[in-house]
C-alpha positions as CSV (number, residue, x, y, z in Angstrom):
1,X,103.7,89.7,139.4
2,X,103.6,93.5,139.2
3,X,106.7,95.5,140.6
4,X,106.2,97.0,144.0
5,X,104.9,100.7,143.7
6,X,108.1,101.9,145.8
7,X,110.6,99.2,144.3
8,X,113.4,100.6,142.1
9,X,111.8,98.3,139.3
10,X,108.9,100.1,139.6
11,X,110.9,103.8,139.3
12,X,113.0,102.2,136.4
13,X,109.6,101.0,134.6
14,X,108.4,104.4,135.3
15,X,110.9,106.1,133.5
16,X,112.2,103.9,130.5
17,X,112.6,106.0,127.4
18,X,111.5,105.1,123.7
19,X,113.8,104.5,121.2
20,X,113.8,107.5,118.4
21,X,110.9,107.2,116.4
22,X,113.4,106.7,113.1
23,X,113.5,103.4,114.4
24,X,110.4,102.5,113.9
25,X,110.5,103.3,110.1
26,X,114.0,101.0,110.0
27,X,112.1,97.9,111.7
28,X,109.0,98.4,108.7
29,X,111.7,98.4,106.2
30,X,113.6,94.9,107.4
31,X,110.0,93.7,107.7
32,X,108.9,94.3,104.4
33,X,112.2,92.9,103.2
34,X,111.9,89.7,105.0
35,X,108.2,89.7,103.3
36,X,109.3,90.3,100.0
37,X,111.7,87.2,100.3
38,X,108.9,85.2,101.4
39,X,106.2,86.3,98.8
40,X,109.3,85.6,96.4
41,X,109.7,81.8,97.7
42,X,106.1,81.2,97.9
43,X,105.6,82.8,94.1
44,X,108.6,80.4,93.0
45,X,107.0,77.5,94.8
46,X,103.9,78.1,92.6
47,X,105.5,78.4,89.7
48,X,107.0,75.3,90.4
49,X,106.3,72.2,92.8
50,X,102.4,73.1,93.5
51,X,101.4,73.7,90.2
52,X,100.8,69.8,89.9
53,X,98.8,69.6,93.2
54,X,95.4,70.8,91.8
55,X,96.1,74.1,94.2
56,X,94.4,77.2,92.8
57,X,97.0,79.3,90.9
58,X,98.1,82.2,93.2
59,X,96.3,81.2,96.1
60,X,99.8,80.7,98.2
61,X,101.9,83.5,96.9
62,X,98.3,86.1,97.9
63,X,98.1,83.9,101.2
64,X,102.0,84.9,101.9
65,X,101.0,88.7,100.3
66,X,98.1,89.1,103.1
67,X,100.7,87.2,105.9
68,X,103.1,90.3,104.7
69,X,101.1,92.8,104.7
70,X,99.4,92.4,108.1
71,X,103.2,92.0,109.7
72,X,104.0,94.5,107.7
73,X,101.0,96.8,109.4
74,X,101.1,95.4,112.6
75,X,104.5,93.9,114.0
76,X,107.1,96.8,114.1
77,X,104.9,98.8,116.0
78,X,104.9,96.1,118.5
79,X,108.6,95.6,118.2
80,X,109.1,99.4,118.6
81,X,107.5,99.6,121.7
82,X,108.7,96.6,123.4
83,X,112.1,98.5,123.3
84,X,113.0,100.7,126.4
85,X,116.4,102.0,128.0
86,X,117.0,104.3,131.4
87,X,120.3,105.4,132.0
88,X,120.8,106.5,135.8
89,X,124.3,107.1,137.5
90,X,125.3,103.3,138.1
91,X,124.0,101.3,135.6
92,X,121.6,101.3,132.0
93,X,119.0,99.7,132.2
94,X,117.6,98.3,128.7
95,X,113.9,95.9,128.1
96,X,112.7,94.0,124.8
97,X,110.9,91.5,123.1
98,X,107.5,90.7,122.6
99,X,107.5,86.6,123.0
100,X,110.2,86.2,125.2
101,X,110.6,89.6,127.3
102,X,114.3,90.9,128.7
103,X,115.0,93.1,131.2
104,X,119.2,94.1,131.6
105,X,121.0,95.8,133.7
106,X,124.3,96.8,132.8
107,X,126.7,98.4,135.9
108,X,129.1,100.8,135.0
109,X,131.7,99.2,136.5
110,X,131.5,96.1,134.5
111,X,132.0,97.8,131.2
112,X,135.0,97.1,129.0
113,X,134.5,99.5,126.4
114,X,131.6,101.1,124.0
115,X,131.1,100.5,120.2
116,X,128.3,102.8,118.4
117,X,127.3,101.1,115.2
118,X,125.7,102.3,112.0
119,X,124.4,100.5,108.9
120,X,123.9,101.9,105.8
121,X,120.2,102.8,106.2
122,X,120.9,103.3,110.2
123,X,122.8,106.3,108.9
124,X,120.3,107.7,106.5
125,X,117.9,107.7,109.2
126,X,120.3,109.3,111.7
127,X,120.1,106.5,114.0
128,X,122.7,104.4,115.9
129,X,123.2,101.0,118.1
130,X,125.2,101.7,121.6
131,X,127.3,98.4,122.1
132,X,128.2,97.8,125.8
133,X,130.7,95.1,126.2
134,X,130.6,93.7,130.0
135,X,133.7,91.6,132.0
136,X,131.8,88.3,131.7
137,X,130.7,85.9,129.2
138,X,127.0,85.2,129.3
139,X,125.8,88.2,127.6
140,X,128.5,90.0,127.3
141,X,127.4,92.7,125.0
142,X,124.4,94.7,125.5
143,X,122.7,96.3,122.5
144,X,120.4,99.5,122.5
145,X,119.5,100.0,118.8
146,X,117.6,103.6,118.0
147,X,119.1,105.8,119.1
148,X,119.7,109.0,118.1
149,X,123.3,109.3,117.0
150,X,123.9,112.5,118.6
151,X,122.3,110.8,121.8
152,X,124.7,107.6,121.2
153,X,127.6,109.7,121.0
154,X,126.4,111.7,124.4
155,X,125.6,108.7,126.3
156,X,128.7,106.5,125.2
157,X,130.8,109.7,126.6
158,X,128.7,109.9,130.0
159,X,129.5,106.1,130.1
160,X,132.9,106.6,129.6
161,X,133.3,109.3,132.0
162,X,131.3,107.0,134.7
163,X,133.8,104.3,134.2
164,X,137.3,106.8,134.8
165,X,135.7,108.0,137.3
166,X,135.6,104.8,139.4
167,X,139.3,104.5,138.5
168,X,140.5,107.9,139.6
């Protein structure tokens, strides 16, 4: 069911941002790391266990190498784009996932406090992940990976400014 053209799901739809592109170079990287796990199991397995099964040498470990290489081509673009955020004056709005698609909202007022994380390649590409940690259990931390740090910092501190505000 499409949104209603004059719904506020609609306007939030309309304007949901991109992550920074950096991101998009940090989800190849974890992909082609995941792949070169898996082309190293299925080059151990023919080393090993199907080398008695009358299998043709190689054919596993280049069947995993083609598997790897069109994820490697084709899924972190997808990821990438599934990913969207809007930040308006009461609340962020964040969607993801290609299979099973999210949509969260996060009031303002339910925020406990704000965590910007960085890995070690994170920071080489000058990216972050904005942490917002809700009153609550279920889901009580909201992640937005890809930002721009700068942009992190800026939004974490228009956050925080949101939230004394509703206590002054």
């Amino acid at each position: 069911m499409q949104p209603d053209e004059n719904s506020d799901e609609a306007r939030v739809s309309d304007a949901m941002r991109p992550l920074h592109p950096n991101q998009l170079w940090l989800l190849r990287i974890r992909t082609i790391v995941s792949m070169l796990a898996l082309l190293g199991i299925a080059l151990a397995f023919d080393a090993g266990p199907l080398r008695d099964t009358g299998l043709r040498p190689g054919l596993v470990p280049g069947l995993a190498a083609l598997l790897g290489l069109v994820a490697i081509l084709w899924l972190p673009g997808r990821r990438y784009r599934a990913w969207g955020y809007c930040e308006d004056e009461e609340e962020l709005h964040v969607r993801h996932g290609l299979l099973v698609r999210v949509r969260t909202i996060v009031p303002f007022g339910r925020v406990q406090h704000i965590d910007l994380a960085q890995g070690p390649v994170e920071r080489s590409f000058g990216i972050a992940t904005l942490i917002l940690h809700t009153a609550g259990t279920r889901g009580s931390a909201v992640r937005l990976p890809g930002l721009a740090r700068n942009e992190a910092e800026k939004m974490r501190d228009r956050i925080r400014h949101r939230i004394r505000q509703e206590f002054v």
